[in-house]
N, C-alpha and C positions, 0 to 999 in steps of 0.2 A: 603870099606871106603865110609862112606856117606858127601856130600857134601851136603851147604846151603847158602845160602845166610845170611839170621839171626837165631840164634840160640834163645829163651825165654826158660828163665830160669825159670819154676814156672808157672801152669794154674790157677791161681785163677781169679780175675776179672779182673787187669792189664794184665797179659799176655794173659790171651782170649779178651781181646778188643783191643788188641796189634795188635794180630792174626785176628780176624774181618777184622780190616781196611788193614791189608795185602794181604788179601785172594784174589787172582788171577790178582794181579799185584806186589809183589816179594814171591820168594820162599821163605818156614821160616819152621822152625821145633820147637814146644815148647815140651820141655822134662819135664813131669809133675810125680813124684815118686809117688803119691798115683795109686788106680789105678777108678780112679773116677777125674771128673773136680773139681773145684770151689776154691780149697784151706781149707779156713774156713771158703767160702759163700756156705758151704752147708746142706743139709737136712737130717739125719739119719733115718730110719724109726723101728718102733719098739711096737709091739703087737698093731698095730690099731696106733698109736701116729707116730707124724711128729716132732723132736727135731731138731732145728739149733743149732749150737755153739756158744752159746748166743743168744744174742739178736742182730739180723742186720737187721737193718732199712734201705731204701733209704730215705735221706734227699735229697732232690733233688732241687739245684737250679742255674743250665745252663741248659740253650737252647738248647745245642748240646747234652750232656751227656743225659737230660732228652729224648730226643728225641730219641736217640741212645736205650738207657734201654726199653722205653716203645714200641720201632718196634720190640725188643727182644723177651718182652714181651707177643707183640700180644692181647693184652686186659686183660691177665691174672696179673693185676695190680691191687690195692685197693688204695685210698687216705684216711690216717687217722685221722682224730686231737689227739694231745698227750691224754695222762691221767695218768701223771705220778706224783706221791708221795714222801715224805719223812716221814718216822716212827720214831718219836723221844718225847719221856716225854708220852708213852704210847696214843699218839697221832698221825692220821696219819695228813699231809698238802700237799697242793699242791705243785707242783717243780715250782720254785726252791724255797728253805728256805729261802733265804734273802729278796724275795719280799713275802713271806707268811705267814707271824708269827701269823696271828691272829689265830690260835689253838693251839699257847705253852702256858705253865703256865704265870699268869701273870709278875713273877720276869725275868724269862727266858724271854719273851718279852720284859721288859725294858732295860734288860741288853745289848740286840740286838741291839735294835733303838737306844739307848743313846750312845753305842760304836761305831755306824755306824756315829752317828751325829755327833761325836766328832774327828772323823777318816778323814771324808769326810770335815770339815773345818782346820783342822793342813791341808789337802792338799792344802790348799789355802794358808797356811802363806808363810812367807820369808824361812823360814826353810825346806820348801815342798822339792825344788831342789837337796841340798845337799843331803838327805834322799833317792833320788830314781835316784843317779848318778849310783849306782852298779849295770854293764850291764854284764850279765844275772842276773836278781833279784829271789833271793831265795825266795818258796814260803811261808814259814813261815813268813817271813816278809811283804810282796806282801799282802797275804791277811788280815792282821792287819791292814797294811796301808788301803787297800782299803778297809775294810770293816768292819774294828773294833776290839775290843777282843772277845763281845759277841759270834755277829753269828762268829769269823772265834772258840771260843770255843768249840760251839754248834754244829756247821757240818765241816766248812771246815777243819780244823785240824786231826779231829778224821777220816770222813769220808775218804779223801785221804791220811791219812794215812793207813788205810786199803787199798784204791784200789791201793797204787803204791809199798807197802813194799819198803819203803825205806825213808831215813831222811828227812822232809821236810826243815830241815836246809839247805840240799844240793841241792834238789830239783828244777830245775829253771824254769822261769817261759814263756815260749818262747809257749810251746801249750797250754794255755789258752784260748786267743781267738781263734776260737769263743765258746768254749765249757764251760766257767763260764760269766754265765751274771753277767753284774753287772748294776743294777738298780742304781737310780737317789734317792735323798732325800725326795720328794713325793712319789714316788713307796711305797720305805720301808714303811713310816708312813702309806700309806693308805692299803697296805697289811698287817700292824699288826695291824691298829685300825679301817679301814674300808672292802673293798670290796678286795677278792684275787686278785693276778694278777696270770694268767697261762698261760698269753701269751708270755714270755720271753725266750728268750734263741734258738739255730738257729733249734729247732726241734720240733719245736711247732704242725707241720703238716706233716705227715710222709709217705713213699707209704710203701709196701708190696705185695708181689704175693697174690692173690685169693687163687690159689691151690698151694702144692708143695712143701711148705715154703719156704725159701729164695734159696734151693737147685734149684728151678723152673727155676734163672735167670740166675746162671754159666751152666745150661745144656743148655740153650734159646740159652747160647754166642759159647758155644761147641758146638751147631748142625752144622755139613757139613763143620768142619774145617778140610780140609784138611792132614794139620801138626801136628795138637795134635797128641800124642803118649802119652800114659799111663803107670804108671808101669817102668816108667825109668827116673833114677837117676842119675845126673850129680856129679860124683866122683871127679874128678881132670881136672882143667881148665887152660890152659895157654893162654893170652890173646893177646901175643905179637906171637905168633904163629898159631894162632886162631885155637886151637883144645881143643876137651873137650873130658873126656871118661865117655864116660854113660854106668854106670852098667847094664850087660846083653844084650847091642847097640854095644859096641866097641865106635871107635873116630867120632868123628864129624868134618868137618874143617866148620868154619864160615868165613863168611865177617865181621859181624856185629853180635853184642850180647847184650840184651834187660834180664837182669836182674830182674826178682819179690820174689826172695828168700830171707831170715833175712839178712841182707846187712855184718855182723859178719860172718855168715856160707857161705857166698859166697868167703870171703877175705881168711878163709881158705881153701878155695878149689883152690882159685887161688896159681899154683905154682909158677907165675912169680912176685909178689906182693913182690915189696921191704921191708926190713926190717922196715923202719919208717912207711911204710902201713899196715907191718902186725902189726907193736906193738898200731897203733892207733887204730885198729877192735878191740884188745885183750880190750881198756879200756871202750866199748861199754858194756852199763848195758840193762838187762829187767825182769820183774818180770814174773812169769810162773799164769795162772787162770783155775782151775776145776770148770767144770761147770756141777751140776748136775741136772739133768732133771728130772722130774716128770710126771708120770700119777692122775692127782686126779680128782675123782667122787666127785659132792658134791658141786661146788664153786661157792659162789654167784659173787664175787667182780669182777668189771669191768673195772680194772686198767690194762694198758697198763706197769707199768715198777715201783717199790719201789727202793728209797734207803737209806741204815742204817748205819748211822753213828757211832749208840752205841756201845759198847762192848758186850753188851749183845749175839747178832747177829754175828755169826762168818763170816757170808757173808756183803758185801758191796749193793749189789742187786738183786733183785729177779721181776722176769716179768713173765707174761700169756701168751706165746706168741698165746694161743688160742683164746683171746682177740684179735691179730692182724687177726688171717683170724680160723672161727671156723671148715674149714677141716684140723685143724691140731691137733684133737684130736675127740675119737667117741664120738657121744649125752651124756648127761649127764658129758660128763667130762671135763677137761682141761690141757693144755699143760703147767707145770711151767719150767722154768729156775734158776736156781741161780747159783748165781757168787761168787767163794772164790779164792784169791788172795793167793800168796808165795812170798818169793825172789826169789826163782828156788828151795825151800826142798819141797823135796814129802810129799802129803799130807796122813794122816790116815785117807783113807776115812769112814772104819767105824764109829771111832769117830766123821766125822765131818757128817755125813749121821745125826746121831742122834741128834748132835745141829744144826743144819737145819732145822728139823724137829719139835726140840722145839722149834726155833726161829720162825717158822712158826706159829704153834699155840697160841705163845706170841702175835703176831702182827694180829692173826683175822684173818688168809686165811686158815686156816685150823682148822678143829675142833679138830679133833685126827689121828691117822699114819692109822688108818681101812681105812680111806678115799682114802689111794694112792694103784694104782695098778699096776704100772709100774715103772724103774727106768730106769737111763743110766749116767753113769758118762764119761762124754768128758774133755779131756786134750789138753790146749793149751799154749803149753810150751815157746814159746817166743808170748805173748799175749798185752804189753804194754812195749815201748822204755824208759829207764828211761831219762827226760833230765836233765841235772848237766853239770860242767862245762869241765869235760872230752868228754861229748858229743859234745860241742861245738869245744873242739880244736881237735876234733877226723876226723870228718865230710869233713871239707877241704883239708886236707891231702889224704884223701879217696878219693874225689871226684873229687880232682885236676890229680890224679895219675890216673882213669876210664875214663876221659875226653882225657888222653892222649894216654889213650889205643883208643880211640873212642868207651868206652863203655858206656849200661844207666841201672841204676840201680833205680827202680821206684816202686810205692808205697809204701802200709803203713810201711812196711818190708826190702823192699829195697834201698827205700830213710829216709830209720831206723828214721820215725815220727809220732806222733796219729794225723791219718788221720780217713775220712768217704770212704765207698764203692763208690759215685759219685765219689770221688778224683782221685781212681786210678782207675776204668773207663776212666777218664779223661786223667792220664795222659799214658794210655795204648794209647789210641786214639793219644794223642801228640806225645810220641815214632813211633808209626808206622808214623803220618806224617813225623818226620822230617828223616827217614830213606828213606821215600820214596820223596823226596826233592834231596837225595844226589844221 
């Protein structure tokens, strides 16, 4: 029978900076199932090519976290400025769309600026208030309001409807900031009738490992911890008796339990989770995203990240990540990513291999499929939290009942929200303070 002090539930970037700040002032055991650190901050390798699962960027901006990541590090860190697009009317523009119109068709440009202009003075009348009382505000409405019929026509409607598979009727609007800028009335006009703007939005300026790809920073936070353990799987958890049984471990007893797992799969694994906490996990949604990776010779374009609104484009995104650091693919070639969203049905990758492939060559980064010489399809089955208004009356129920257990359930997954990798660094770091406070 092993004994602990804290149990971490989950090595990805929260539970290893959890485990950091723990290390040789309380005992801690994190029980991570894969048999590799990082979660889904990490690096595949594959005939010569470096594949992340997706695109992970550090946005980075505290003092502390930045601080913390870059002594991780060790200099194996790059600062990048973005260079990220949108492919739409056979045109690409800069990101974001609302402030970049000057490369759509003329009609499609006016439709933009005139719905913007007309969107953004109704928020000024007497009638403004009434309109934006319904707390959580659904984003189909949300971005009419703010931003008109045009562009929310043009991109926001179409585009997130793609990346969240699911209604934007229902859809509410609580993680938007900071991840949809929204420009001012000069912005627009002078992004569609003057000079771009590409500096909006909170990721304007980006880091990345040198070497390694982003697998570089959960091995950086894994060296010399102590506690990690690989390869074991926490089965069944009671929380009110502080024991877990990890597959192929036997039980664990805890004092204390630090949760980074999908916040749904942890409530059932808890056996002592009352019935009103098991039925509010059951009403937690997420959509699942395959991400297929590419090797291709051949590429001129020097873009950091596209995103595709149309239909045309079965994917929502597609990036270089060879463009973020070029060891992560041999001379001559490049590392792509693309992102294709679900509600949780499997996808037919053959099929969707082949319109990728000609969505590729539709939009100019590839000339023909001779050019790729590697592949790899990644799955990430709980990949984006849906938020709607089950999620809201879900959440406090949840967390009211783990606070009583004196449990924490933390980051993107665990505190079930679209977060960034700082975030739960962040609040890995927090968890272990306040455990070590008590």
């Amino acid at each position: 029978m092993l004994k602990t002090d804290v149990l971490i539930i989950g090595g990805g970037l929260a539970g290893l900076s959890a485990a950091r700040a723990l290390e040789g002032k309380k005992n801690y055991l994190i029980s991570e199932r894969e048999n590799r650190p990082g979660g889904l901050a990490a690096t595949v390798r594959k005939g010569g090519f470096h594949f992340d699962y997706s695109g992970h960027l550090l946005h980075l901006r505290w003092p502390e976290t930045s601080k913390f990541i870059f002594e991780a590090l060790g200099g194996n860190c790059a600062r990048i400025k973005r260079d990220a697009r949108i492919y739409a009317h056979k045109s690409w523009t800069p990101y974001p769309f609302q402030a970049n119109l000057s490369g759509m068709p003329a009609r499609v440009k006016s439709e933009c600026v005139s719905g913007f202009l007309k969107a953004y003075n109704e928020s000024r009348g007497p009638r403004a208030i009434s309109r934006t009382q319904e707390r959580p505000e659904v984003f189909s409405r949300w971005t009419r309001r703010v931003f008109g019929d045009g562009i929310s026509k043009y991109f926001m409607l179409p585009y997130n409807a793609k990346l969240w598979q699911y209604p934007l009727e229902r859809l509410t609007t609580e993680w938007c900031a900071p991840f949809v800028p929204v420009p001012g009335p000069e912005e627009i006009i002078k992004g569609a009738y003057g000079k771009n703007s590409e500096g909006l939005g909170y990721n304007t300026v980006f880091s990345y490992p040198k070497h390694g790809g982003i697998g570089a920073l959960s091995t950086a936070l894994a060296r010399d911890l102590g506690g990690l353990r690989l390869g074991l799987e926490v089965e069944r958890i009671n929380l009110k008796k502080g024991v877990a049984d990890v597959r192929h471990f036997g039980p664990v007893h805890f004092k204390r339990l630090i949760n980074t797992s999908p916040l749904n799969e942890f409530i059932a694994r808890a056996e002592d989770a009352p019935a009103a906490v098991q039925r509010a996990s059951a009403r937690l949604r997420h959509n699942t995203v395959y991400v297929l990776n590419l090797g291709v010779k051949g590429v001129k374009s020097d873009m950091h990240w596209g995103y595709f609104p149309e239909g045309l484009f079965p994917f929502y995104r597609a990036g270089i990540a060879s463009n973020f650091s070029k060891s992560l693919a041999p001379r001559g070639c490049a590392s792509f990513y693309i992102e294709i969203a679900t509600p949780g049905d499997a996808l037919d990758m053959a099929s969707a291999e082949a319109a990728v492939i000609k969505g590729l060559k539709a939009c100019g980064l590839i000339k023909s499929a001779g050019q790729i010489v590697e592949k790899l399809w990644l799955k990430i089955p709980c990949a984006y939290v849906i938020y709607n208004r089950e999620r809201a009356e879900a959440l406090p129920v949840i967390f009211d009942w783990l606070k009583s257990r004196k449990a924490l359930s933390i980051g993107r997954y665990g505190a079930w929200k679209y977060s960034f990798m700082e975030e739960s660094v962040k609040e890995g770091l927090e968890a272990a303070a306040a455990l070590l406070k008590r």
